[in-house]
Structures are given as C-alpha cells and as structure tokens.
C-alpha positions in Angstrom: 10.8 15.4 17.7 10.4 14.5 21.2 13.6 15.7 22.2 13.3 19.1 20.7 9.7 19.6 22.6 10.9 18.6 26.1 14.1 21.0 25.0 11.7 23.7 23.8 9.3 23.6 27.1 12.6 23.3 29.1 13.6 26.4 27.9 10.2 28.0 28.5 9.3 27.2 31.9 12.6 29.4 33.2 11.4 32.1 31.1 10.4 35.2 33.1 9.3 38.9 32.2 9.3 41.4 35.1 7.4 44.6 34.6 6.7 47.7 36.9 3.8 49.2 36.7 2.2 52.4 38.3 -0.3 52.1 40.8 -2.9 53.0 38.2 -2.0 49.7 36.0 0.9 51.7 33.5 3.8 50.0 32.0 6.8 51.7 33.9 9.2 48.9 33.0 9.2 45.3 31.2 11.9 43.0 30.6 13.9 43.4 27.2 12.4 39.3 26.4 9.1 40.8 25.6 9.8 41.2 21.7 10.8 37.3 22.1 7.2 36.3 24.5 4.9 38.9 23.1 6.2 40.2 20.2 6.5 43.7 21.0 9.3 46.1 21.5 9.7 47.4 25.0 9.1 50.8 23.7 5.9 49.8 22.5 4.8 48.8 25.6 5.8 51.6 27.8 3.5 53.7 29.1 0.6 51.7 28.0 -2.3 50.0 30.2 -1.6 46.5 31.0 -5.5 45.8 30.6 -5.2 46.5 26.8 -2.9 43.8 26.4 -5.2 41.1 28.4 -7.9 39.1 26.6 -11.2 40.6 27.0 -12.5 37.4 29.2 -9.5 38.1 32.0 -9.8 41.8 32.3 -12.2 41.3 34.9 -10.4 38.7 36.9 -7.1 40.9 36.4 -8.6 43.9 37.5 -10.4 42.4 40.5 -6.6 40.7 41.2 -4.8 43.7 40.9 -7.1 46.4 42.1 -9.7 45.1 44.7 -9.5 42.5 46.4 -8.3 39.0 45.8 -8.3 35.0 47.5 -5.1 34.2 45.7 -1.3 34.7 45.8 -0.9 34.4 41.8 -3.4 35.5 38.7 -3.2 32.9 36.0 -5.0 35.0 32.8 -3.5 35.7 28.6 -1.9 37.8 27.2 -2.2 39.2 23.6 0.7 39.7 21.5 1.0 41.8 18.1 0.0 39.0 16.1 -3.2 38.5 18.0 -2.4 35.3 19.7 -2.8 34.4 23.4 -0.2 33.4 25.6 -1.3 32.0 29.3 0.8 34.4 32.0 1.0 33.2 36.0 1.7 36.2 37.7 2.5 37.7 41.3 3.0 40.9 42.2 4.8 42.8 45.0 4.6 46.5 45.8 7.3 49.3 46.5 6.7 52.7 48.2 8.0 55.6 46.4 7.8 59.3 46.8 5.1 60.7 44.7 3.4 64.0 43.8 3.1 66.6 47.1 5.0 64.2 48.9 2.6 61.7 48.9 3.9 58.1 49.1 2.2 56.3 46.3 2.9 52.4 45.6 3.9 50.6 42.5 4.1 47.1 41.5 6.5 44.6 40.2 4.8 42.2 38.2 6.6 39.0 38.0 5.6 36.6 35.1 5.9 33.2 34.1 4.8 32.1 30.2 2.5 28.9 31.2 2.3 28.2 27.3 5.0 25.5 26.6 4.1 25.2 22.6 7.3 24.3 21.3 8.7 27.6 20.1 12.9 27.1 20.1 12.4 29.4 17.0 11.1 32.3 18.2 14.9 32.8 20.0 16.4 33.0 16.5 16.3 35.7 14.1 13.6 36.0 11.8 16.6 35.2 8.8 17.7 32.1 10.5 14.6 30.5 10.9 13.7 31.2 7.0 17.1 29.5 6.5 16.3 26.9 8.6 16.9 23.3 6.9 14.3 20.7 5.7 15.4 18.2 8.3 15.2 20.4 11.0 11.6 20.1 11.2 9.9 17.0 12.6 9.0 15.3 9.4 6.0 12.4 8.3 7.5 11.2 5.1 4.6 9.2 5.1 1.6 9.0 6.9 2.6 4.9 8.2 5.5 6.3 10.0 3.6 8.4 12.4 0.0 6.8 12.6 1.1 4.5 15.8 1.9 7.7 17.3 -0.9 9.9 16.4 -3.8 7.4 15.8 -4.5 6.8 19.7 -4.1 10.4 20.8 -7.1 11.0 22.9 -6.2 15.1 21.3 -7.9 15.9 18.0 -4.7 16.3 15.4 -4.8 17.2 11.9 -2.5 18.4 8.9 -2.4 20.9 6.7 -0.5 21.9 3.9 -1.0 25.6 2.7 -4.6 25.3 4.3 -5.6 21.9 2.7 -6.3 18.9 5.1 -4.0 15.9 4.3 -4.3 13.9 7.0 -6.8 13.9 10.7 -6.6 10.7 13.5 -9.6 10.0 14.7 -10.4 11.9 17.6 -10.4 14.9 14.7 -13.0 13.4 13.0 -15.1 12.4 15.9 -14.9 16.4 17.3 -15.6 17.8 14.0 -18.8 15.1 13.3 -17.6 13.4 10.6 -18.4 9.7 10.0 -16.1 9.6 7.3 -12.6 10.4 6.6 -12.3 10.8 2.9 -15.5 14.0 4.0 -12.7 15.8 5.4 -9.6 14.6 3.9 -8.8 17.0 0.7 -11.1 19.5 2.2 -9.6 23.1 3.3 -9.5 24.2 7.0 -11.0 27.3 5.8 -14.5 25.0 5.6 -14.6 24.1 9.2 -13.3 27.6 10.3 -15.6 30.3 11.1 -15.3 33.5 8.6 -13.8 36.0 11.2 -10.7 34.0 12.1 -9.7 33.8 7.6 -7.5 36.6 7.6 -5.5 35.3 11.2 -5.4 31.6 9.9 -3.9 33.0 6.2 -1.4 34.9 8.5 -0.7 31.8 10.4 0.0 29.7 7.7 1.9 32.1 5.8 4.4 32.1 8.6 4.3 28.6 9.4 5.5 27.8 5.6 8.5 30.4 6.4 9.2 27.9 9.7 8.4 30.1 12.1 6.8 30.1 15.1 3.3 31.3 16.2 1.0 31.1 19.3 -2.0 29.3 20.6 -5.1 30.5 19.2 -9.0 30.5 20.2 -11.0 30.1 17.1 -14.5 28.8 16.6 -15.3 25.7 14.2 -18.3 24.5 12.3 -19.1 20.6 12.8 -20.3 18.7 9.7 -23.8 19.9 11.2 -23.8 23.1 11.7 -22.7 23.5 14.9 -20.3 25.6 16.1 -17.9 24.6 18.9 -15.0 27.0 20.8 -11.4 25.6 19.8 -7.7 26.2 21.4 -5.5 25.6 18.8 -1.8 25.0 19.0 0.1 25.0 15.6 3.3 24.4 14.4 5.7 23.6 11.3 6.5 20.1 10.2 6.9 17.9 6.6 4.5 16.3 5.5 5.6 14.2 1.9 8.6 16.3 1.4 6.4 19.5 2.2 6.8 22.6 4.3 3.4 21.5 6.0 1.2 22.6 9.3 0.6 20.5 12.7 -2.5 21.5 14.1 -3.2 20.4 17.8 -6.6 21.3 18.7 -8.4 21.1 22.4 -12.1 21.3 22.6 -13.0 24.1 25.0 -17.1 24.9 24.6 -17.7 23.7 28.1 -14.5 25.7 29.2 -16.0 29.2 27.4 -19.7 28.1 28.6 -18.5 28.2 32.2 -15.9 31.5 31.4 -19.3 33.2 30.0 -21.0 31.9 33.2 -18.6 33.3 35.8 -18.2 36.4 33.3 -21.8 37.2 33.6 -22.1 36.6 37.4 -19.1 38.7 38.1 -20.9 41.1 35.9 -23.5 40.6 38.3 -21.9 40.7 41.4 -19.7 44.4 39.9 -23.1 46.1 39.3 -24.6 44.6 42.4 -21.8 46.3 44.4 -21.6 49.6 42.4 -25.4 50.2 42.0 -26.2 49.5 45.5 -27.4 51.8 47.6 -25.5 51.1 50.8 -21.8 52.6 50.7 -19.4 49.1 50.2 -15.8 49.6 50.2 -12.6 47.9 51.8 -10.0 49.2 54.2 -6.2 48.0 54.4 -4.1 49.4 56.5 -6.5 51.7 58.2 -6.6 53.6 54.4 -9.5 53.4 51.8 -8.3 50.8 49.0 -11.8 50.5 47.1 -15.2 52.1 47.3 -18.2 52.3 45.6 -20.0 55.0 43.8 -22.7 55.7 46.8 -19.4 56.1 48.9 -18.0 58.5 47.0 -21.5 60.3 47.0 -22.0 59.8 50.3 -18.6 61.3 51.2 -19.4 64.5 48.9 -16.2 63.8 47.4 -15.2 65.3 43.8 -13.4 61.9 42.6 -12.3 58.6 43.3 -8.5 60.4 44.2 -9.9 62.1 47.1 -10.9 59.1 49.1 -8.8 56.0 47.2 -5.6 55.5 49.6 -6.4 58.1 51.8 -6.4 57.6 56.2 -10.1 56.4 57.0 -9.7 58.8 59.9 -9.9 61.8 58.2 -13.7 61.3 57.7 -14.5 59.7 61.2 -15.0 61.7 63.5 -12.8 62.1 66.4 -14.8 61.1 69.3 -15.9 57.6 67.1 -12.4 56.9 65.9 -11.2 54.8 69.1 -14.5 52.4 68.5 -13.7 52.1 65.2 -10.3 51.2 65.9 -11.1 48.5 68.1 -13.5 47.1 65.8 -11.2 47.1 62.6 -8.5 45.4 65.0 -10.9 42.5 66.2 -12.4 41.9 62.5 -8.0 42.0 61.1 -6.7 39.9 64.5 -10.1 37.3 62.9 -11.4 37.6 66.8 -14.4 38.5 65.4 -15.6 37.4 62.1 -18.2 41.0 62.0 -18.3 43.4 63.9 -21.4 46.4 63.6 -20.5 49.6 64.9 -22.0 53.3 64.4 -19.9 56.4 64.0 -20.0 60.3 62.6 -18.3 61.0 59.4 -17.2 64.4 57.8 -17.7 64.7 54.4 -15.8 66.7 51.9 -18.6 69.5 52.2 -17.9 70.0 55.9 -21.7 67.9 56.9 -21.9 65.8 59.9 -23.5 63.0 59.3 -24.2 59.2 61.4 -23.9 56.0 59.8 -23.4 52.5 61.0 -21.0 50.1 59.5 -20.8 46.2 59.4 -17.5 44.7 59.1 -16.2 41.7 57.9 -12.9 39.8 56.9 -11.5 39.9 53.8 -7.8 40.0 51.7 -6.4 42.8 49.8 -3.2 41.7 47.7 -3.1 38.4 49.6 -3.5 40.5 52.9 -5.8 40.6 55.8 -8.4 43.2 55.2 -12.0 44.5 56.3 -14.7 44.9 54.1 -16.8 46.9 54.9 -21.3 48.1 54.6 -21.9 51.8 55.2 -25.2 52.8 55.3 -26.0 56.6 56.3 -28.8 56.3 59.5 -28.6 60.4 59.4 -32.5 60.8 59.0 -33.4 57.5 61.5 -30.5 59.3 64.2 -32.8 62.4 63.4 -36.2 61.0 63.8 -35.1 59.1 66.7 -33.8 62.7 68.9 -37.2 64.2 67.2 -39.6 61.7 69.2 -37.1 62.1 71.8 -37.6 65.1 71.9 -41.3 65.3 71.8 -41.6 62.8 74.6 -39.7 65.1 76.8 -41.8 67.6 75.4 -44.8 65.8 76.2 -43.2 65.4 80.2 -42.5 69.0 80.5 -45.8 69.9 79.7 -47.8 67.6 81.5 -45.2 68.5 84.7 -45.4 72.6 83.7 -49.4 72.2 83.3 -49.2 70.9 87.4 -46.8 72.6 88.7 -49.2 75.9 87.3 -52.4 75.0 88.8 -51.0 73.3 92.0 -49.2 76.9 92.4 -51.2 79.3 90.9 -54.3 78.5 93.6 -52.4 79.6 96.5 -50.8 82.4 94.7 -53.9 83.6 94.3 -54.8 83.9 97.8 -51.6 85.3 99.1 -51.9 88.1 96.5 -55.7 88.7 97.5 -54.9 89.0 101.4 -51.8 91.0 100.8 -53.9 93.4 99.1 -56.5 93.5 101.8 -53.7 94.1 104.2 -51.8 96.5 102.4 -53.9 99.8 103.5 -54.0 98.8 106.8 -49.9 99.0 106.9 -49.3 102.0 105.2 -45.7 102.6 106.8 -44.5 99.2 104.7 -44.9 100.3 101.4 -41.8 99.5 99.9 -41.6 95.9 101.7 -45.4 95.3 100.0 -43.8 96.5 96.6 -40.8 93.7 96.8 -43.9 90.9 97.2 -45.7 92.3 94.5 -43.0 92.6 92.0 -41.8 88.9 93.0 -45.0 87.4 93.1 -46.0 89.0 89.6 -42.4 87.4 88.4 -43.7 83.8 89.9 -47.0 84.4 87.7 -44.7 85.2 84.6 -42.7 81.8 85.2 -46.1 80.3 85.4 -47.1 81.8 82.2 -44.3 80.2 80.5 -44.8 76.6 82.4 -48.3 76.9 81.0 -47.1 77.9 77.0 -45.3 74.4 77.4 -48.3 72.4 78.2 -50.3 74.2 75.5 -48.5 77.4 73.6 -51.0 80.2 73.4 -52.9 80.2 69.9 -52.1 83.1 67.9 -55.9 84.2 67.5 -55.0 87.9 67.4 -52.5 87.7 64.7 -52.4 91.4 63.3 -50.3 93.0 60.6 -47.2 94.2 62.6 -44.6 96.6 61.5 -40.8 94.4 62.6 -38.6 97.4 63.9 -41.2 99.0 66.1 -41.5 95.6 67.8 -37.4 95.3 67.6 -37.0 99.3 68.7 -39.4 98.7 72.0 -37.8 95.7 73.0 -34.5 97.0 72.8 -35.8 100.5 74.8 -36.9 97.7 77.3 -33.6 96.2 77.4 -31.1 98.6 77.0 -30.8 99.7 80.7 -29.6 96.5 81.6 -27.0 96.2 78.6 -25.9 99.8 79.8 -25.3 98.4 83.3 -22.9 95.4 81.6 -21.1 98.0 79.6 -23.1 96.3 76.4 -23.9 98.2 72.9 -27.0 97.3 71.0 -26.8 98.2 67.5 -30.1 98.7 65.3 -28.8 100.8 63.1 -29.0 97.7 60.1 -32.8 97.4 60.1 -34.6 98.1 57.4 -38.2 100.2 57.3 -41.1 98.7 56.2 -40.5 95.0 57.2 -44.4 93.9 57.5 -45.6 90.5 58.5 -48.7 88.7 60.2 -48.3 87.7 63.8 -49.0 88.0 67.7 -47.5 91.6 68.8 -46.7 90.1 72.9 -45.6 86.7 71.6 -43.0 88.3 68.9 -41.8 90.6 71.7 -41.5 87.5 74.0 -39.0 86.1 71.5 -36.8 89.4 70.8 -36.7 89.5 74.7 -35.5 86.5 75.4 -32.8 86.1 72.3 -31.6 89.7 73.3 -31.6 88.9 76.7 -29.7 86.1 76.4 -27.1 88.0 74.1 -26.3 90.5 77.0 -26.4 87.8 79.9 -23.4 85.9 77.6 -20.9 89.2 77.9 -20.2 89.6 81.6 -17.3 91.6 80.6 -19.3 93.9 78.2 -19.6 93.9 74.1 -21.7 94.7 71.5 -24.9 93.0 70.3 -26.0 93.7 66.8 -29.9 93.7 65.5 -30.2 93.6 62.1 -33.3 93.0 60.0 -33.8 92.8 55.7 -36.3 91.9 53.5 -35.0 88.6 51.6 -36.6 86.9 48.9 -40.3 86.2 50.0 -39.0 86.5 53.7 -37.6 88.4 56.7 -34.3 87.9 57.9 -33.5 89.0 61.6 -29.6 88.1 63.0 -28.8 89.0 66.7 -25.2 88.7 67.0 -23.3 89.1 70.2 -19.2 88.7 70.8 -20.1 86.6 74.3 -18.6 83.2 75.2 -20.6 81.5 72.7 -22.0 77.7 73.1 -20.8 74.8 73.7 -21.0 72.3 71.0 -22.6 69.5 73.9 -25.3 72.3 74.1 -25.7 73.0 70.3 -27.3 69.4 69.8 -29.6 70.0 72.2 -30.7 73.8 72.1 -34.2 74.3 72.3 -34.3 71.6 74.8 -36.7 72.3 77.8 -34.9 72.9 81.1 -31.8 73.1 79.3 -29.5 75.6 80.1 -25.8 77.1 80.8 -26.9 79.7 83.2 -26.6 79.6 87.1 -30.0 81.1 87.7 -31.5 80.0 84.4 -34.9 77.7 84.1 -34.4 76.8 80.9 -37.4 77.5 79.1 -37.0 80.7 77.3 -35.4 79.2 74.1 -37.8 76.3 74.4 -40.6 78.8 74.4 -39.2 81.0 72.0 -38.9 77.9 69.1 -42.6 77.4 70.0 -43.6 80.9 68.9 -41.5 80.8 66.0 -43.3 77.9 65.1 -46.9 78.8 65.7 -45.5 82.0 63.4 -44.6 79.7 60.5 -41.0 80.9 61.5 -37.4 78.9 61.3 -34.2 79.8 63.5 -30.7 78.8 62.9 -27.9 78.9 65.7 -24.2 79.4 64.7 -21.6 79.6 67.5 -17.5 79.9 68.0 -16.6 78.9 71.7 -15.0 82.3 73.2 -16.1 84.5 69.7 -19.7 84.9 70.4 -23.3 83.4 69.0 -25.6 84.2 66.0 -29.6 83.6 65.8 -30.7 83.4 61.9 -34.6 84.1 62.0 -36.7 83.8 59.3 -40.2 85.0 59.1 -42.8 84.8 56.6 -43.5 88.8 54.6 -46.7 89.9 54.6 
C-alpha cells in the first residue's frame, strides 16, 4: 500500500493543466487532462467563467489575484469538479497581448496549474470499465483488524472504516475528535449519525463509487460530536478490504479553527471590498501608466458610462495636459520606490467634457506581481473654487479701498481746475475749441472716477423702475453705432423680441450694454458683425452679444471679471468688473463662451417682471 501511494502522488505532482483565459476571466483553452483532474470535458468548460468553478470561500482571494492587485507570485485556492469535490490548485499566470476589437490590444492569460491534492487516485487514469474490473487484491486490504492496528493505532490523523456506510473499525484519535469515550458507542454505528443532513445524498454517491473501486476527491463536510457539536471536517476517502469486503478508508483532518480563521479573513476582506467601493474618495490603481482598477466614486467622478471606458485605458487622457508632466514625475518616483508617497494636484477631463481639480496621494503597490501605484483621488473642485472666490474678494476688497482714494485724492482738485477754467473761459473767448478739449477730458476723468467709486461701493439700485429691454438695447446701440460704422462693424438687433419687461436701474443697465457692446466692436479691428439678440425664456430674459472678433484667451477666461484685468492696450480694466457688479445688484447671471480667432459670446440672464 505504501508503494502504490508514493507511486500515485508521484504521478500527481507532474500533473499540470494549462488554460487561457480572456481578460474578463473566460475559459478560452484548458488542457485535454481536465476530464481526468476535474471531471469535466473540455467542452464543458469552454467559454465558461473560471469563478464558477472555484469554491465559494476562494472567489475572493481569486478575484483579488487575478483582477486587482496581488503580494504573490502564485494563488493557492480549489477547484470544484462535477461530482462536487474540491481539489487544491497552485496557480501562476502570465499574460499575452493580442489584437482585439477596434484594434485595441487587449491581454489574455495563461493560467498554469498544479493539482496540490496528492490523494492517491492511480484510478482515475483508467477507464471507468477497468477500474470496475479491478481485482480484489489490488486494493490495500485489512484482512483483519491485528494486521493493521500497529500502523493505524498511533496515527496522530483521525481514521476510520466503513463498509457500505457502517463504521467497522476507528483508531483512537477518531474517537477522541468525534467525543466518544467509548469505542463500542461508535463501532456498528453508521457514518450517516455523525454526518450533518446536507452532505447524505454526496456521502451515498461517494460510497456508491467507492464499492465500484473508484476514485473520488477530498471533501469538506461538517460532523456532529457525541455532544452536539458540530465541527468542520476535510475528508479524504478511498477504497480498501476490510474482512474480504469491498470497504471505505476514511482519512479525516479537523479544520474548525482553519474555517474560523477563512470566515475571519472572509469577512474582513468583505470589509476592506466595501470599505474601498463605498468610499467616497476615488481609489484605484495604475500599471503601466493605464487604469487597471477603480472604484465606483471613480467611475462617477469621471462621468464615465461603465467600467470599459476607464478600465485599461491611458491615464492621460483624463489629465490634463499642462498637469501631465507632474504627474509623470510623481508616478515615476512612487514605481522607481524613491519615494514611498507622493501628493500631487492635477485637472482632469471627464467623459462630459467638465474641468475639474483634484489632488491625488500615491503610494506603492503590485499588480500581477508588478510594481504599481495605488492611488486616493479626491475631487478639491469646490475648495479650488472657494479658495479663487476669497481671492477674489480680497482683491476686491484692495481695489476698492485703492479706487475709493484714488477718487477723493483726485476728485478735490478736479474740482478746482474745472471751477477756474469756467471763470476763465469768458474772458478768452477766441479759445473756444481748446476749452472744449479740457472739458470733454476732464468730464471723461470724472466718468473713470465714477467707476473707481462703483468698486468701493456699487451704487444701490434705489430707483429700480419697470423698464422696457429693447428700448434700453435700441439707445445704446444708436449710441454706439457711429463707432462700429468707423470699424466697418454691423450691429444686428433684428432678433429681439417686443415686450421683454423687467425691474431695474435704467443708467446702470445701459452702463452694462455699453460696455459688453463696446467691447464687441473694440475685438474686430478688421471689421465684423456683432449680433443683439434678446427672448423671453422660461421665467427669464435671455440677452446674447455675439461678435466674430479674436475672442479670449483661455489664461484670461479664468479670471474675467477680475478688476484691472484686461487685454487692451489702453484698457483700465474695470468695465467687466463693473458690469458683473450691476448684474448682480440686478439679481442677474452672465456666462462667457469664447473660440481663440472665432469670436466671444455673453449669455445674460435677467429676472422677468
């Protein structure tokens, strides 16, 4: 008997099965040996998920092996076969590029196995009629009970026989696992009394093919102690003689403590799976500069439709371009283990076309037994916001304290020049038109002061009055239109609609018109066409100036509104600033779109009467 086990495990630790499966975990390919390992034809296999052959308590190691991440070069985990039996696998996998869909370059893997199992199972290379034919003494045989005990009575393994079910003999380490003080309380007595319920039908199968010599797997079952208790058994079976009998050897392992640590791990890996795919922050892992795993806030995050559209795609097709050199040089320190994290922040495009600023923490980890970088997104879009908001407002704050000096420290002495030229002014009647050129440009000085002064406290719309919109639209552009003429520039109105009524400040609303249509016509040099257009829609007013001028520079677009910003030569910078102040104090909202060398739209909304 101890011959034909070392020549049975011989023969089983140089069997292999080699499979190919699709990236997605697909049976492409497996070894013809599979009827002889697993019991099933290859066709039967074949196209079929390799998860739905693993037992339930490895499917998440396998899938966290395979798919994710991993710490080791092989995956030890069982196997079911078609008689329900486990077999313990050690596999390894490598990967092959191959063309796929769209001429994408998708991977598959070659799975390379090793059956760790070593029950003595010479049989199962035989057919199924050669085995039944198989001859008495084949079989390691007991006549009696003496022959074997010095063999079997010190084994520190819990042994036992059966014929057709019955116990006819147990050592001792059987009787001390099952709680039994004495052996005649289990001797005579059938398995099927120490077995739980579910495992009957199985056992019955087992047995019936043990009588018929051939071989079967190990097998998890649960037993009941003399007790009550239950306890989690491995057991390995296999056919003997017991008195001149076709009989059943039944090796059995005590594994409670094993399963109570499996169901341990099992629930913290649970754990640890939710943790990372209920979490808010984005967590995901990058290989090779492409997206191997991410969770569902990524995919959110992203805007992306599925999984597909980000899984195994370049990372740099979301990051922006002017962040992807940081990024690289971060990935390369965190994969080169310079650095063991690295916190950078970066612009991302989503699938919808949205800007929007994150920060990322990296650290080291393995994919497939390769270097890798994990990875923590978290979306700062509203802090980056808030932040250029106060910003904003404490430039704000500047410009109006400086515009609120500036006003007064000017305005005193402008008023005495303008009251002394006026006195003179009679007196030199021959310089009329020199006195004129003063006057005009000291008036424009008190204009510019006017508009210093809305910055340090923007007038309050006290005479707010219903106003008709295309009167106010038709004198500004009658205002405007000799200087559009004089740049070879159209202004269409012929899109705006009658009866457009809302509550507001008459001067202030014209102030805004001037200076968006002003600033239309000063972005043509070359001529073009601004068009006015103004519709009732929804509970609102819409008003678009469009012009075909150079448009603005997307530098300029983050900041627009800015004071003192500007593109023009001559320009001070504050009309837009004043203008989003108006809109404001009118319950109002603007939007900018603009093309570089195709022109500049203004979207602004007002409140309807």
């Amino acid at each position: 008997m101890e011959q034909q086990m070392k020549d049975s495990n011989q023969l089983y630790s140089n069997i292999d099965l080699h499979a190919v499966l699709s990236s997605n975990g697909r049976f492409l390919y497996i070894s013809s040996n599979c009827k002889q390992l697993l019991l099933y034809e290859q066709k039967d296999l074949l196209g079929c998920f390799l998860k739905d052959f693993v037992h339930t308590e490895d499917q998440f190691l396998v899938e966290s092996y395979f798919y994710n991440q991993h710490m080791l070069e092989v995956c030890h985990f069982r196997l079911l076969r078609s008689d329900l039996t486990a077999v313990w696998i050690e596999a390894s996998i490598d990967f092959v590029a191959c063309d796929g869909l769209d001429n994408e370059v998708s991977r598959e893997m070659i799975l390379k196995m090793r059956v760790l199992d070593t029950e003595p199972q010479k049989a199962a290379f035989q057919t199924t009629s050669k085995v039944a034919e198989q001859s008495l003494g084949s079989l390691p045989a007991f006549q009696n009970v003496g022959e074997a005990e010095q063999l079997i009575a010190m084994l520190p393994n819990p042994l036992c026989i059966t014929t057709l079910g019955k116990i006819v003999y147990a050592n001792d380490a059987m009787l001390q696992l099952m709680g039994v003080s004495a052996r005649d309380d289990m001797i005579g007595k059938s398995a099927f009394d120490f077995i739980a319920e579910e495992y009957h039908d199985i056992v019955r199968s087992r047995i019936t093919r043990l009588q018929q010599g051939l071989p079967v797997g190990m097998i998890e079952q649960i037993w009941k102690r003399q007790d009550g208790s239950s306890i989690h058994i491995e057991v390995k079976s296999s056919p003997t003689i017991y008195q001149n009998q076709r009989a059943e050897l039944l090796l059995l392992v005590d594994i409670s403590s094993r399963k109570k640590f499996q169901t341990v791990l099992q629930k913290s890996r649970e754990r640890y799976q939710l943790l990372i795919q209920n979490s808010i922050d984005t967590i995901a892992v990058i290989h090779d500069h492409k997206w191997v795993f991410m969770n569902e806030s990524g995919i959110k995050l992203f805007e992306a439709e599925h999984y597909d559209k980000l899984i195994g795609k370049d990372i740099f097709h979301q990051i922006h371009s002017c962040d992807q050199q940081k990024v690289k040089k971060s990935l390369s320190r965190i994969i080169e283990r310079a650095s063991d994290s690295e916190i950078v922040t970066m612009s991302c495009h989503t699938f919808k076309h949205k800007l929007i600023y994150t920060e990322m923490v990296c650290i080291p980890t393995t994919f497939f037994g390769e270097t890798a970088v994990q990875i923590i997104l978290r979306d700062i879009s509203e802090r980056k916001q808030t932040e250029e908001l106060m910003l904003r407002s404490e430039k704000l704050s500047i410009a109006g304290q400086l515009a609120a000096g500036i006003a007064h420290e000017i305005r005193n002495p402008l008023t005495a020049i303008k009251g002394f030229l006026q006195l003179i002014k009679p007196k030199t009647k021959d310089r009329d038109q020199y006195f004129e050129i003063v006057f005009s440009e000291l008036s424009r000085i008190e204009i510019i002061l006017s508009e210093l002064l809305m910055l340090a406290k923007p007038q309050q719309t006290s005479s707010m009055q219903t106003l008709d919109l295309k009167k106010i639209i038709s004198e500004v552009t009658a205002l405007l239109e000799t200087q559009a003429n004089l740049n070879g520039i159209l202004m269409n109105t012929s899109e705006i609609e009658e009866g457009l009524l809302m509550n507001g400040d008459q001067n202030q609303l014209k102030q805004v018109f001037i200076n968006l249509i002003k600033n239309a016509v000063e972005s043509m040099p070359d001529g073009g066409k601004v068009d006015i257009t103004a519709k009732a829609e929804g509970d609102g007013i819409l008003v678009t100036i469009r012009d075909e001028g150079i448009g603005i520079p997307e530098s300029v677009m983050k900041r627009i509104g800015e004071p003192f910003l500007t593109t023009k030569e001559k320009g001070t910078g504050l009309g837009l600033m004043v203008t989003f102040n108006i809109l404001e104090n009118h319950n109002g909202t603007i939007r900018v779109d603009s093309q570089p060398e195709k022109g500049t739209v203004f979207h602004i909304m007002f409140p309807a009467k």
